[in-house]
C-alpha positions in Angstrom: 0.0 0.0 0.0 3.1 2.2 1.3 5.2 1.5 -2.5 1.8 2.3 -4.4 1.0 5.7 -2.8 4.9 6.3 -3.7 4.8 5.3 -7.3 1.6 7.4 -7.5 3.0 10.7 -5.9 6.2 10.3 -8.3 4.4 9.4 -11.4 2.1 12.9 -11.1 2.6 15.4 -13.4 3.7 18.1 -11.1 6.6 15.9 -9.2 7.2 13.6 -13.2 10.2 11.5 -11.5 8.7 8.6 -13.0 6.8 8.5 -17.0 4.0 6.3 -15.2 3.0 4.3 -12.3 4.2 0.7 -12.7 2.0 -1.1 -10.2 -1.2 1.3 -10.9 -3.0 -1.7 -11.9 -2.2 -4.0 -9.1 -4.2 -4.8 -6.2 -3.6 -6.3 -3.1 -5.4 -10.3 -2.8 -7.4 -9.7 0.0 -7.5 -12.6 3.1 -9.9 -15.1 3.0 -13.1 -14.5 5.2 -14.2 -16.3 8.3 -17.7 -17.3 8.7 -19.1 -15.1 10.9 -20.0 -17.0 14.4 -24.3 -16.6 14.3 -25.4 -16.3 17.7 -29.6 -16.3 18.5 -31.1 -15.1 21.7 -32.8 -17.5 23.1 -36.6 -16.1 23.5 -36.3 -16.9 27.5 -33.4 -14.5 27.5 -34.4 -12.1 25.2 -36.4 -10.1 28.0 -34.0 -10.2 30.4 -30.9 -8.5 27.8 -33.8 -5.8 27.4 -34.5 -5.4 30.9 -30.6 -4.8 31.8 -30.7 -2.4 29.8 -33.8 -0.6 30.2 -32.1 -0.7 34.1 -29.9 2.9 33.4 -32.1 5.1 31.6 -30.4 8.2 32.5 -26.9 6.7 30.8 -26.7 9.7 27.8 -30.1 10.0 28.7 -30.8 7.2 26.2 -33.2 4.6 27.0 -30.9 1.9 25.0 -33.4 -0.9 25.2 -35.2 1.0 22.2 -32.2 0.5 20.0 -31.9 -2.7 21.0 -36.0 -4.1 20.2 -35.6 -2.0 17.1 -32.8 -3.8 15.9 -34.6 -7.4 17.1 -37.8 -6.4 15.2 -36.5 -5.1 11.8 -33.0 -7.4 11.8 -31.6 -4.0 10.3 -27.6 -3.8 11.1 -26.1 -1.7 14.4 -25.4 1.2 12.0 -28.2 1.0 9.8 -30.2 1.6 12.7 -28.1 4.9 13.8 -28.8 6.4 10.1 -32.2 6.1 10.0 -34.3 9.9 9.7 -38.1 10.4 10.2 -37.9 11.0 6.3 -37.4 7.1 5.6 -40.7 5.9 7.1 -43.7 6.0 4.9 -47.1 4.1 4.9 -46.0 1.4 7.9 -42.3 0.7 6.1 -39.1 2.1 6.7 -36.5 2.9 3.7 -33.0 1.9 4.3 -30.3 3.4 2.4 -28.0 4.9 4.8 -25.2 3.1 6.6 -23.7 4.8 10.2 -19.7 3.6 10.4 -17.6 4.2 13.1 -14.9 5.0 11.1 -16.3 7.3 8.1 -19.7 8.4 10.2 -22.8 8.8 7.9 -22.7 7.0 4.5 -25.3 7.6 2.0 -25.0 3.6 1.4 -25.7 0.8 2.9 -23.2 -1.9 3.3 -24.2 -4.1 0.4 -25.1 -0.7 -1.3 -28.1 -1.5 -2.1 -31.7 0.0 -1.0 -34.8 -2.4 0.9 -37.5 -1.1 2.1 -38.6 -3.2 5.7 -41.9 -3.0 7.3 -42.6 -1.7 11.0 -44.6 -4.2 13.0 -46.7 -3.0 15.7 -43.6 -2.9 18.4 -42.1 -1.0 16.0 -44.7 1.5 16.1 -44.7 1.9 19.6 -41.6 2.3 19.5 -41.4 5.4 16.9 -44.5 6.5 18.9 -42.4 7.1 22.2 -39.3 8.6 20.7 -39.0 12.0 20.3 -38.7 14.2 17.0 -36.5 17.0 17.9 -34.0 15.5 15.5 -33.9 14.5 11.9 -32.7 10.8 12.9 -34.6 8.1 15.0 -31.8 7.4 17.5 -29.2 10.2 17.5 -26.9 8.7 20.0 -23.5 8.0 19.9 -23.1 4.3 18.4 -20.3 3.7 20.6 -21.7 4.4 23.6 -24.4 1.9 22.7 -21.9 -0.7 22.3 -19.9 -0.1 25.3 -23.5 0.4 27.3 -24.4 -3.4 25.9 -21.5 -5.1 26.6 -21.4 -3.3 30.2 -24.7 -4.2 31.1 -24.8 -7.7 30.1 -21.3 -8.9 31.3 -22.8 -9.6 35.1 -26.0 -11.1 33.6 -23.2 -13.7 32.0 -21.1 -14.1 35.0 -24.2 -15.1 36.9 -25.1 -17.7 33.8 -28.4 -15.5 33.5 -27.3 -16.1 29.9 -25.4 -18.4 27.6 -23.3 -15.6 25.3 -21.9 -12.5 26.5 -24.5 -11.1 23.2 -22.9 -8.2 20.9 -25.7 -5.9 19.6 -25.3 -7.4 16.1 -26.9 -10.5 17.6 -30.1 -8.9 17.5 -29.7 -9.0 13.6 -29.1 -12.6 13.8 -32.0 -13.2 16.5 -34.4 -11.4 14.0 -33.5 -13.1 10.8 -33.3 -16.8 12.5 -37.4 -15.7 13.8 -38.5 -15.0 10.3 -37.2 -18.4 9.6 -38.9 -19.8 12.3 -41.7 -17.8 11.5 -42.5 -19.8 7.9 -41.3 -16.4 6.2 -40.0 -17.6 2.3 -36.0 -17.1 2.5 -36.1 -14.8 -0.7 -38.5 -12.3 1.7 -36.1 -12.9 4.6 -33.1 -12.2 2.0 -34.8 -9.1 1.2 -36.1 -7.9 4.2 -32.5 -8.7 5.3 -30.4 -7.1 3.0 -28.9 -10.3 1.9 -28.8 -12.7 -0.6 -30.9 -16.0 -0.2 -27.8 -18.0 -0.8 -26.1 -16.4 2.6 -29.6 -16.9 4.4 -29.5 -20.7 3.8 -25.6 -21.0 4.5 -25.9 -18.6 7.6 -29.1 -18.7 9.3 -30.7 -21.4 8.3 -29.4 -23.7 10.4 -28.9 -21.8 14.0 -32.3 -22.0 15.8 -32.0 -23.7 19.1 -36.4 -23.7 19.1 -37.0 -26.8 16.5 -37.5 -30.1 17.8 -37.3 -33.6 16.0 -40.7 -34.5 15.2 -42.3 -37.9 15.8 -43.2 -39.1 12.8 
């Protein structure tokens, strides 16, 4: 990366201590990707991860629980969420195109950079119907804090085997998209509704509910 920026600074027309950039066309082979772990909250622990964090409302003065059943209801990703403005809701649906990253802030993308539109179930509702509008976004807090407020507040709920996982707030995503499964929902709606492809549904998801049972036949 260092060697290309060089060639590239030498080879512009101002500085011309090289004709042209010999590695302009090369790329760098990127490393092969892990399969990311998929981790589903169990329903019998789902209400108490919400109620940990519903304990500390005053933290930011966020009430981080919303965030959290927002993310469990629409299976929309951590900074998905964070992105979302009043002006991408219409007729029971919200619009996601934005994408919240911790290292280049808003992004008028999301991460597959593509558009879905995903409807609001009732919680949902109630939900939108309890925040505030005094800003353009749904949930104007500081992403970190939400993360560091999660993993805080669930750490003694693990060390007291209230729970089985130590859950990220990514696992929400997961929890949500291995319900619709459960839920009878076609894979190419979940896909959608998702943001994903069908093909990483079945590889990922389809296969991580702890709810089915073996029936007798």
């Amino acid at each position: 990366m260092y060697a290309k920026t060089m060639y590239k600074w030498a080879a512009q027309e101002d500085v011309a201590l090289l004709e042209r950039n010999p590695i302009a066309s090369f790329k760098m082979p990127k490393a092969p990707q892990r399969d990311e772990e998929i981790v589903v909250i169990p329903r019998n622990e789902v209400g108490m991860v919400l109620a940990a964090l519903s304990a500390k409302q005053t933290y930011r003065h966020v009430d981080w629980a919303a965030y959290t059943e927002f993310m469990l209801q629409t299976a929309m990703r951590t900074g998905e969420v964070r992105a979302l403005m009043w002006d991408d809701i219409k007729d029971g649906k919200v619009l996601v195109h934005r994408n919240y990253t911790l290292t280049h802030g808003l992004k008028e993308s999301t991460k597959t950079n593509k558009k879905r539109w995903v409807p609001l179930n009732a919680k949902c509702q109630a939900i939108l119907e309890a925040l505030p509008q005094s800003d353009r976004f749904l949930f104007p807090w500081d992403r970190v804090a939400f993360q560091s407020y999660f993993r805080k507040k669930l750490a003694p709920l693990k060390q007291a085997e209230l729970i089985s996982h130590l859950y990220r707030p990514y696992d929400c995503r997961h929890t949500a998209i291995s319900r619709w499964i459960e839920a009878g929902i076609p894979v190419p709606q979940v896909a959608n509704w998702a943001g994903n492809t069908s093909e990483v549904i079945f590889k990922h998801y389809c296969n991580t509910t702890q709810e089915y049972e073996m029936p007798v036949l």
